[in-house]
C-alpha positions as CSV (number, residue, x, y, z in Angstrom):
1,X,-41.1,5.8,54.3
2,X,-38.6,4.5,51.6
3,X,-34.6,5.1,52.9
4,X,-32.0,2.8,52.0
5,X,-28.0,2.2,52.0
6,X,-26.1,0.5,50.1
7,X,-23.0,1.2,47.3
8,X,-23.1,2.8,43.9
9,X,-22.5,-0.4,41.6
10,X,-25.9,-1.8,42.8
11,X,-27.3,1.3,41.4
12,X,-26.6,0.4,37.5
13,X,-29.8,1.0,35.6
14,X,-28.4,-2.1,32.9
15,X,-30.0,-4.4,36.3
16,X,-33.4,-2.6,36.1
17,X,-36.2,-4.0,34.4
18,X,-36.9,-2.9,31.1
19,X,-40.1,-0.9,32.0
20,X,-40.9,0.7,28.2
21,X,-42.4,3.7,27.6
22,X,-44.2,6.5,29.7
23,X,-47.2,5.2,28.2
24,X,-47.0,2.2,30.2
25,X,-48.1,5.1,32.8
26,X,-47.5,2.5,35.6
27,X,-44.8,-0.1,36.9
28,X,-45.7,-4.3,37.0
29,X,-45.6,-5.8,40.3
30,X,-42.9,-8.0,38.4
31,X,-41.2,-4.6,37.9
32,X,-41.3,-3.3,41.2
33,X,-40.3,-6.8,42.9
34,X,-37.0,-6.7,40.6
35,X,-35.9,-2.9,41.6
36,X,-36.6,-4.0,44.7
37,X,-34.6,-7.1,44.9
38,X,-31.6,-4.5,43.2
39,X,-31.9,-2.7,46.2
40,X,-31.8,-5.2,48.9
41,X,-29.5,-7.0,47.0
42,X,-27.2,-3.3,47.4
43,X,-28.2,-3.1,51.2
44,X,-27.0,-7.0,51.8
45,X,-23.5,-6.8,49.8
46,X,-22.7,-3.7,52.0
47,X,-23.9,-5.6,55.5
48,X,-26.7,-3.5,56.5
49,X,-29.2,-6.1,56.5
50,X,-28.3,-8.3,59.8
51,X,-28.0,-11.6,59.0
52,X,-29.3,-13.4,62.1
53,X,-31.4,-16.1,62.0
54,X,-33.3,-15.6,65.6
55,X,-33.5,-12.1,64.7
56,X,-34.7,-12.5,60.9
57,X,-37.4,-15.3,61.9
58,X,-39.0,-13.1,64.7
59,X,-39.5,-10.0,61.8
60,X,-40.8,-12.7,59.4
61,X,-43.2,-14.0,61.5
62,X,-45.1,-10.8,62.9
63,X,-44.5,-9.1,59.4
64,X,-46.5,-12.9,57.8
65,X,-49.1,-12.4,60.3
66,X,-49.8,-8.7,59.2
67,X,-49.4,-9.4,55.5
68,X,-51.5,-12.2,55.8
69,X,-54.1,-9.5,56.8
70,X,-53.4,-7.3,53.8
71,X,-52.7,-9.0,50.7
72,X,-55.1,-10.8,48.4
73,X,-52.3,-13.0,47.4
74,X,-50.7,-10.7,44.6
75,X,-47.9,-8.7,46.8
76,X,-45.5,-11.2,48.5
77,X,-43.7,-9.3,51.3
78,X,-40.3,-10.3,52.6
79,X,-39.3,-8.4,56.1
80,X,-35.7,-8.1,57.1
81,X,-33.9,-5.9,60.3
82,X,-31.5,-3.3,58.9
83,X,-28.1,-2.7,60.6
84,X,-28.4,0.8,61.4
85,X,-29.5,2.0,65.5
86,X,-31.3,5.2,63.9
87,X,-34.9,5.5,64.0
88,X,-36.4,4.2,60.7
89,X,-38.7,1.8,58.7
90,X,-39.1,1.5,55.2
91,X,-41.0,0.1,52.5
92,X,-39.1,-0.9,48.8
93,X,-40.4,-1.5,45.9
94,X,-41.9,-4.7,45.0
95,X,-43.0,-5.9,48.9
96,X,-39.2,-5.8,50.8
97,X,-39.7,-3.9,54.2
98,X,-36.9,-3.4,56.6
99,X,-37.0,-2.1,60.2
100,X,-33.7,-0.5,61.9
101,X,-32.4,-2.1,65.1
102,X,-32.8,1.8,66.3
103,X,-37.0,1.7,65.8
104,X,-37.2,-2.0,67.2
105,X,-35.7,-0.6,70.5
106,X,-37.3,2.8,70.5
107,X,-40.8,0.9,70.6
108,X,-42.8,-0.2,73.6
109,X,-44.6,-3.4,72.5
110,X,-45.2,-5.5,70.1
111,X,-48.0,-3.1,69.4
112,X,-46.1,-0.5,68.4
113,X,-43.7,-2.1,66.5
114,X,-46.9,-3.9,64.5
115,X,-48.0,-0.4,64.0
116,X,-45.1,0.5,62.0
117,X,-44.7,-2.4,59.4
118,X,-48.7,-2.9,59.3
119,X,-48.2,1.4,58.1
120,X,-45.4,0.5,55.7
121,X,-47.3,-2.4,54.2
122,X,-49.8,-0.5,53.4
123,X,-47.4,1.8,50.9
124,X,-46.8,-1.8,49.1
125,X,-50.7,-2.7,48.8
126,X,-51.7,0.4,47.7
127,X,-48.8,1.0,45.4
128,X,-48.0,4.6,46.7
129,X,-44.1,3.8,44.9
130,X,-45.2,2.9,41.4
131,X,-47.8,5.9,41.7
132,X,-45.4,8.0,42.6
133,X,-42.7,6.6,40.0
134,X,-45.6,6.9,37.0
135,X,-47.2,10.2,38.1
136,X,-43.9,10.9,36.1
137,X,-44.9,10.7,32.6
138,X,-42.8,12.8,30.9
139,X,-39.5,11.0,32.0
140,X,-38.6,7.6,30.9
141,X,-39.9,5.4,33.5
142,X,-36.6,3.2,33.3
143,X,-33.8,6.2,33.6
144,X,-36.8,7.8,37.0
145,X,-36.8,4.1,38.4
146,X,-32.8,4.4,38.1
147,X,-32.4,7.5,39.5
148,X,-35.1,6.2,42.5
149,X,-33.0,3.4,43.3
150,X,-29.7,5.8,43.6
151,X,-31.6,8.2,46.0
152,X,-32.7,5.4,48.0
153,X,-29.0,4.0,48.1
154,X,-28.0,7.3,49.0
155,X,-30.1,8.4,52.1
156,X,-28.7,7.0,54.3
157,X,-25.1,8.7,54.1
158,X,-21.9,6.6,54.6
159,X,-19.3,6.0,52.0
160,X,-21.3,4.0,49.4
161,X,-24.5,6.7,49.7
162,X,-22.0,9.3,49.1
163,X,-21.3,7.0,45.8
164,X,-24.3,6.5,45.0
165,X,-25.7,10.1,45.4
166,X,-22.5,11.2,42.8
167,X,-24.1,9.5,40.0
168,X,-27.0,11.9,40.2
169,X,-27.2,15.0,38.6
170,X,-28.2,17.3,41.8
171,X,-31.4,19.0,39.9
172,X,-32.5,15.5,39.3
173,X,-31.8,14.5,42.9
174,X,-34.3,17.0,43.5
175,X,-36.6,16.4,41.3
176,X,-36.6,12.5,42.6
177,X,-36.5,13.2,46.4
178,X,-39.7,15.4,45.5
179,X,-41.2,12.5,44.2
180,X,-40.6,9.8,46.4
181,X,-41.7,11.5,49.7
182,X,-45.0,10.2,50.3
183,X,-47.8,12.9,49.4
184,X,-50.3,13.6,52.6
185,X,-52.7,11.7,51.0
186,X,-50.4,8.8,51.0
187,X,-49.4,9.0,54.4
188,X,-53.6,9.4,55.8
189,X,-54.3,6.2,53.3
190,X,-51.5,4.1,54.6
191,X,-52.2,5.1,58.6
192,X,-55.8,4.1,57.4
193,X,-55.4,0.6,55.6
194,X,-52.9,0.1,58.3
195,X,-54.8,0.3,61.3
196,X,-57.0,-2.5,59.7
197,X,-54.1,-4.4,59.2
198,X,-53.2,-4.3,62.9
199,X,-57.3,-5.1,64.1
200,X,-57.2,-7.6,61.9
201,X,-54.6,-9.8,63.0
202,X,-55.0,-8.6,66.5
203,X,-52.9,-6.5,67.5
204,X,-54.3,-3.5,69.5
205,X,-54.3,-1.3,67.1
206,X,-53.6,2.0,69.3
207,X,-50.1,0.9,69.0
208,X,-50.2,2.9,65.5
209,X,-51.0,6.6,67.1
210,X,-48.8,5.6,70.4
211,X,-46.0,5.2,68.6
212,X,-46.5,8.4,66.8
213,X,-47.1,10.2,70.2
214,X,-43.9,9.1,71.6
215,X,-41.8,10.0,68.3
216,X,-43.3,12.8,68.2
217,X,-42.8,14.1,72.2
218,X,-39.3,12.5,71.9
219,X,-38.1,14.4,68.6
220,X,-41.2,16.6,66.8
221,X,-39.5,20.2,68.1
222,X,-36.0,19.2,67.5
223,X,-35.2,19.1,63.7
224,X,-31.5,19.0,64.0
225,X,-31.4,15.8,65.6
226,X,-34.8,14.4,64.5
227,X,-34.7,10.7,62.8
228,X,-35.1,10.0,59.4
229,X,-38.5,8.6,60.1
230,X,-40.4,11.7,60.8
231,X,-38.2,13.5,57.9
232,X,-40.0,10.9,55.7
233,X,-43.1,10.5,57.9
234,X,-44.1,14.1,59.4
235,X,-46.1,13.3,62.3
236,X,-48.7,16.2,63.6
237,X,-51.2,17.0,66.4
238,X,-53.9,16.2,64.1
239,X,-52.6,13.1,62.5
240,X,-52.2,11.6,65.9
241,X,-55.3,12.3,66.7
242,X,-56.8,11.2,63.4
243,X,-55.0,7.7,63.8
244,X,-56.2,7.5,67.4
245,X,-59.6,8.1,67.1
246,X,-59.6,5.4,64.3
247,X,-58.3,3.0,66.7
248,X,-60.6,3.7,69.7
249,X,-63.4,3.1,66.9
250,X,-61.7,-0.4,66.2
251,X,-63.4,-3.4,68.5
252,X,-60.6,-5.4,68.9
253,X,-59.3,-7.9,71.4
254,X,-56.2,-8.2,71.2
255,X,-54.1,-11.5,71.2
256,X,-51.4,-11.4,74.1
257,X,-47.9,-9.9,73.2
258,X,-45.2,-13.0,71.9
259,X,-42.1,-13.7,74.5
260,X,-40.4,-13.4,70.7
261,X,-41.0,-9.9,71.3
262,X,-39.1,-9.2,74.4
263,X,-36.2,-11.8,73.0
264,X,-35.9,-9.8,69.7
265,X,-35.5,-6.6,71.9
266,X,-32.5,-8.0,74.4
267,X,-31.0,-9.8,71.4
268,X,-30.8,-6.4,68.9
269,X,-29.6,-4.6,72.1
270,X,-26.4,-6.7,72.4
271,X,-25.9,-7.4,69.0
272,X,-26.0,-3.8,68.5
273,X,-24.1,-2.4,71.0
274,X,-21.0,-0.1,69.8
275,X,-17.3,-1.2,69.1
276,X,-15.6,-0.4,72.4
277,X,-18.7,-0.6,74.4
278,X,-19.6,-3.8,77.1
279,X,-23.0,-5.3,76.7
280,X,-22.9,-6.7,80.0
281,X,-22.9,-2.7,82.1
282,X,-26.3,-2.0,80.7
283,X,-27.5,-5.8,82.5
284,X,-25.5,-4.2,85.7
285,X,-26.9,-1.2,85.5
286,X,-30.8,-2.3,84.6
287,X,-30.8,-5.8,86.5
288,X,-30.1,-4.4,90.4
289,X,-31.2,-7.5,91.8
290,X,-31.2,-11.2,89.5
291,X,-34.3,-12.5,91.3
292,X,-36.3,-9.7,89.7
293,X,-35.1,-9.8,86.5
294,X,-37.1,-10.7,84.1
295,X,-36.8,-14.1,81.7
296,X,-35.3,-11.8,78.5
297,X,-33.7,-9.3,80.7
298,X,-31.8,-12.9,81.7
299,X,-31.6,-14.0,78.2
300,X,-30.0,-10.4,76.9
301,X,-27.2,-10.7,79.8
302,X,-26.6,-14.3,79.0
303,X,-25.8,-12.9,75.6
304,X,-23.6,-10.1,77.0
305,X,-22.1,-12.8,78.4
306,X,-20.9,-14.5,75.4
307,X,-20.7,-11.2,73.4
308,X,-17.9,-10.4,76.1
309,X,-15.9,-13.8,75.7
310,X,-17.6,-15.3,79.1
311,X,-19.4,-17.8,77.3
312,X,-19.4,-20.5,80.2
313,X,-21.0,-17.9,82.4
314,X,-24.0,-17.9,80.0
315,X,-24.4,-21.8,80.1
316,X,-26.7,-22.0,83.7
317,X,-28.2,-18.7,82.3
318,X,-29.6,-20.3,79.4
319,X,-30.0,-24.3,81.0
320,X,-32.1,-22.6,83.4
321,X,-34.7,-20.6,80.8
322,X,-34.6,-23.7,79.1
323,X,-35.7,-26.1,81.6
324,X,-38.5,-23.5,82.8
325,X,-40.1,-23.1,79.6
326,X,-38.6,-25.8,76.6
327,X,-41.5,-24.3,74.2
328,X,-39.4,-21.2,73.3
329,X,-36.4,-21.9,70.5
330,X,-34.2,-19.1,71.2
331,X,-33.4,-20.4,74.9
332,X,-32.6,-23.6,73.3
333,X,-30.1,-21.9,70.3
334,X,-28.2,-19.6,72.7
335,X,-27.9,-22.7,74.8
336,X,-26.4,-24.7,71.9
337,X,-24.2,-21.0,71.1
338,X,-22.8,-21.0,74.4
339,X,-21.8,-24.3,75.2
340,X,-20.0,-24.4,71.8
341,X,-18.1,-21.4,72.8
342,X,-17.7,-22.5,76.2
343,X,-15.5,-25.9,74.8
344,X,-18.3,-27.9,75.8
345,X,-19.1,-29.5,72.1
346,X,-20.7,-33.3,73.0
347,X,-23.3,-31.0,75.2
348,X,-23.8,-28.1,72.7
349,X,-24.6,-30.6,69.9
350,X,-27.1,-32.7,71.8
351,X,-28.6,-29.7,73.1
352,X,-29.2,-28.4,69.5
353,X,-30.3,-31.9,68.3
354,X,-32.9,-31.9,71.2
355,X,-34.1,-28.6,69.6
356,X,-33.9,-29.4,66.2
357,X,-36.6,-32.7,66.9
358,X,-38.7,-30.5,69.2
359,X,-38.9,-27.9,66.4
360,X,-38.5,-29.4,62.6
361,X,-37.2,-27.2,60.2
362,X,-37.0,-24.4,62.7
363,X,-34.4,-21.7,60.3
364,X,-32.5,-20.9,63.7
365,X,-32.7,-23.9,65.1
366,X,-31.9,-25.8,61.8
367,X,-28.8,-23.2,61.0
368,X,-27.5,-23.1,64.9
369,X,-27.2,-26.9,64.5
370,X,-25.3,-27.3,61.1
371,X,-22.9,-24.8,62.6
372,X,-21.7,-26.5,65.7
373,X,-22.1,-29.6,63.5
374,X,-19.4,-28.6,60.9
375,X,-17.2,-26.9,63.6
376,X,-17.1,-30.3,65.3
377,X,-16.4,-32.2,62.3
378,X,-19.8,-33.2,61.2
379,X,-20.6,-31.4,57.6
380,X,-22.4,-34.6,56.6
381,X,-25.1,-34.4,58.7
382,X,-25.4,-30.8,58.9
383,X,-25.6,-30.9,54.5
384,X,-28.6,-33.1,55.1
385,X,-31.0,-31.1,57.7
386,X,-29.7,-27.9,55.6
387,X,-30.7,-29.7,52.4
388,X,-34.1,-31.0,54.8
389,X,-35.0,-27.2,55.4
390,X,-34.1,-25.8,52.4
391,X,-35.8,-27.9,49.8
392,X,-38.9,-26.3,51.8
393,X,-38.1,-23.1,53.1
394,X,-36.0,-20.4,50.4
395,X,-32.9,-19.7,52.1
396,X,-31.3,-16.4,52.2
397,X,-27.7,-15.6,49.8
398,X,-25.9,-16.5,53.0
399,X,-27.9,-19.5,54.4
400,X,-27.2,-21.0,50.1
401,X,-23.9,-20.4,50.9
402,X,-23.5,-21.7,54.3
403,X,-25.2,-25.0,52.5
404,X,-22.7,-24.8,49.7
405,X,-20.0,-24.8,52.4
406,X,-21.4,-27.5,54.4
407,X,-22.3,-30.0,50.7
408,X,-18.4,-29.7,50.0
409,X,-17.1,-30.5,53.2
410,X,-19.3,-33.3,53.3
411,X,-17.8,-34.5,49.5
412,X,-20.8,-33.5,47.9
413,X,-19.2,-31.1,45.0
414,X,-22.3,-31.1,43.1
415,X,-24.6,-30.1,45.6
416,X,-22.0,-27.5,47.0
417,X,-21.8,-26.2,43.2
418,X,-25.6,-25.8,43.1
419,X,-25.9,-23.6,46.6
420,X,-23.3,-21.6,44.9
421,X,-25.3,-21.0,41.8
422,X,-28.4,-20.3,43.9
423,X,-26.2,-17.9,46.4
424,X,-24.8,-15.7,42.7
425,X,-28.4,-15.8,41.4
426,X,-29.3,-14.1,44.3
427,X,-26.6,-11.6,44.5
428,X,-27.4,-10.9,40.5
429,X,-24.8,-12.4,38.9
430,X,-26.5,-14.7,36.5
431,X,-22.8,-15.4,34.1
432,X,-21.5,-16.7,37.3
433,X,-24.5,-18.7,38.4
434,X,-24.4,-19.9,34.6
435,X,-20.8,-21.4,35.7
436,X,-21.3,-23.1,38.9
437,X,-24.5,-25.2,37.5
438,X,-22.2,-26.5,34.7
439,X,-19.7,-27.3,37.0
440,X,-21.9,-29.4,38.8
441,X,-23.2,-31.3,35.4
442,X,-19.7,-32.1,34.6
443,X,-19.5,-34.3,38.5
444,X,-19.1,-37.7,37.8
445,X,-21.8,-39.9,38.7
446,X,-24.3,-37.4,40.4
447,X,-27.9,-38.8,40.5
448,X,-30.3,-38.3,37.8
449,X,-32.4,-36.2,40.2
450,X,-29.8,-33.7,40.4
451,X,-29.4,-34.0,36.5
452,X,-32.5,-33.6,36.4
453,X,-32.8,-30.3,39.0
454,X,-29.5,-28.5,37.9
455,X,-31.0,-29.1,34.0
456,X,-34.3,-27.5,34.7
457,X,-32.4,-24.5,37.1
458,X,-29.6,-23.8,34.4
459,X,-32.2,-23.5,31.6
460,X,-34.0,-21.1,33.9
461,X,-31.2,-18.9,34.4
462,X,-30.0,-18.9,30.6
463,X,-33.6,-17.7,29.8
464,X,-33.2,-14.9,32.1
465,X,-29.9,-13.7,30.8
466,X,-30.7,-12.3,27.4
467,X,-33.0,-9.6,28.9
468,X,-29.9,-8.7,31.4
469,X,-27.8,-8.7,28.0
470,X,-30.0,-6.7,25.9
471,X,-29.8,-4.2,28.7
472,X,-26.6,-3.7,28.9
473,X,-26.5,-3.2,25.1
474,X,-29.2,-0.7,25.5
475,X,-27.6,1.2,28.4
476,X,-24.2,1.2,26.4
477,X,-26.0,2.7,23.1
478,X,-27.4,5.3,25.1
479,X,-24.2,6.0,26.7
480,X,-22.5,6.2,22.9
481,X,-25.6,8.5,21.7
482,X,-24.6,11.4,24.8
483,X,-21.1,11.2,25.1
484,X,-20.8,8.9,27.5
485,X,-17.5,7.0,27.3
């Protein structure tokens, strides 16, 4: 399914890449990847994409294990949670899947949520967007992917879809809501490649159809209050019983279900729950009796704990799932999280330093630390196991800018003007980026290495900007030739 939300401006067709002709008759991956990148980019500056690190490493890691199954090294995938508690998944162009908080908790097992991004994964392998995008032939394949990335903007409602959706004439609306549903075909081949996926890397691969079955009890005869997943993704009898007896063919033995899974669950719960609401009643009302509760039913009301401004009541809650099993991060980073809160800083910081040796270059870990470490007065040492993680791992806009924050209060202005660059390439503003790098050339005595990096990055990104340029110019010509200003 393809629904996004996000505001108008990220919309403009001058950011598109310039696609030529329809006798091009199909997009690049390099062309999909960059709409795609628009879009997130859209989703991220209006805060639907939740920007947690436990959260975002969990979806990263199950979604790697699929694609690792799927991809013959030409898609790269990135996986992110959407803000939004409605039932949904969604693949973009160019590899970018998101999951709603709303399906995450709706599923079962780690089965069934496997199901669903090994399903939408399979739309990115087998290129059902760009065949549905150059099945178009007789429209300019730049103004149809323009149009695409406005319906996608727009599905979701709020303020900025309502934007976005008024930039669209309403017969080519239409025409492009038509077009981007996934045909039957589609939907068959996806369930198909998918439930590969999922046997592959070993997941029991029934998850898929019960899934389906419990969408389908739950909301198939109700259309006026039925997600937007099976609005996208009709699910019927026969379907389900096409995708089940697929996987009751599959000999598969599946690898046991991740702890990460039940975390992710109690952590999107509490991170999710409404503005006026408590986190901690639904821990009263689902946890009758603490002895029986179990280790991420403790975790999710040590949470609610600190949600509801009772940090120091999650402290023995999270020491004790610590001591009992030190393998799993996340008891060690709310541990860290609610001692800081709590006022107990000496003990929150060598609790996250303990964490951060037992698991190098951790992103949760390695982000929980440099917070507490800057809060307490440390930016110095948070700058270095930021810059430690980073030079290896891509950080996201806000993890660049966190290490931006962190290199200037540490006195590094060169560095923190280089994770500002890297944090405006990413939000698409190349003129900007363009700025910051030559602010950090003009440092006194920075190091030839960084010469030497923010040379070879601001050459990169002045490459980059004619094509962005001679887009604009293209866009404004058009808009001169109809009438447009």
């Amino acid at each position: 399914m393809v629904v996004a939300a996000a505001p108008a401006a990220s919309a403009n067709p001058n950011d598109l890449p310039d696609m030529g002709s329809p006798a091009s008759a199909i997009l690049s991956l390099e062309d999909e990847y960059q709409i795609g990148r628009m879009i997130v980019r859209g989703l991220r500056d209006s805060d639907q994409i939740l920007e947690d690190p436990e959260a975002t490493e969990y979806i990263q890691a199950i979604g790697a294990r699929l694609a690792s199954h799927a991809n013959d090294g030409s898609h790269k995938f990135t996986f992110f949670v959407a803000r939004d508690n409605s039932i949904n998944a969604f693949a973009l162009p160019g590899g970018f899947i998101g999951v709603n908080v709303g399906l995450i908790l709706e599923t079962k097992n780690e089965s069934e949520l496997a199901g669903v991004l090994a399903h939408e994964i399979a739309h990115v392998t087998q290129r059902h967007i760009a065949r549905s995008i150059a099945a178009q032939s007789k429209n300019n394949l730049v103004s149809t992917a323009a149009m695409l990335a406005a319906i996608l903007i727009g599905a979701a409602g709020g303020a900025g879809g309502d934007a976005a959706m008024a930039g669209v004439a309403a017969a080519q609306s239409l025409a492009i809501q038509q077009q981007i549903s996934f045909t039957r075909s589609n939907e068959s081949e996806a369930d198909r490649i998918g439930l590969g996926i999922l046997a592959s890397a070993q997941f029991d691969p029934y998850g898929m159809p019960a899934f389906f079955e419990t969408m389908s009890r739950l909301y198939g005869g109700s259309e006026a209050n039925m997600p937007e997943m099976l609005r996208t993704h009709p699910i019927s009898t026969a379907r389900i019983a096409e995708t089940k007896e697929r996987a009751l063919q599959l000999n598969v033995e599946p690898l046991p279900e991740s702890l990460g899974y039940a975390l992710v669950k109690e952590r999107l719960r509490v991170l999710s729950t409404p503005a006026g609401r408590d986190p901690r009643e639904y821990y009263e009302a689902t946890i009758g009796n603490a002895a029986d509760a179990t280790p991420a039913q403790e975790y999710g009301k040590g949470l609610a704990l600190m949600a509801a401004g009772e940090a120091a009541k999650a402290v023995p809650i999270f020491k004790r799932l610590r001591d009992a099993n030190p393998s799993v991060s996340q008891y060690h980073t709310a541990l860290g999280q609610s001692q800081l809160l709590a006022g107990q800083g000496d003990a929150s910081l060598e609790t996250l330093k303990r964490a951060h040796e037992l698991f190098p270059r951790n992103v949760a870990v390695t982000i929980r630390y440099a917070e507490a470490l800057m809060q307490l007065g440390n930016p110095r040492r948070a700058h270095e196991i930021l810059l430690d993680l980073f030079n290896v791992v891509p950080p996201t806009p806000e993890q660049a800018r966190l290490t931006a924050l962190a290199a200037n209060a540490a006195g590094d202005v060169a560095d923190s003007y280089y994770y500002m660059s890297e944090y405006h390439v990413m939000s698409g503003d190349l003129p900007l980026a363009i700025n910051q790098l030559q602010l950090a050339l003009a440092v006194p005595k920075i190091t030839p290495v960084q010469r030497a990096r923010f040379e070879a990055r601001l050459e990169e990104i002045q490459q980059a900007l004619p094509k962005r340029v001679a887009r604009q110019r293209q866009a404004d010509n058009e808009r001169r030739r109809f009438g447009g200003y």
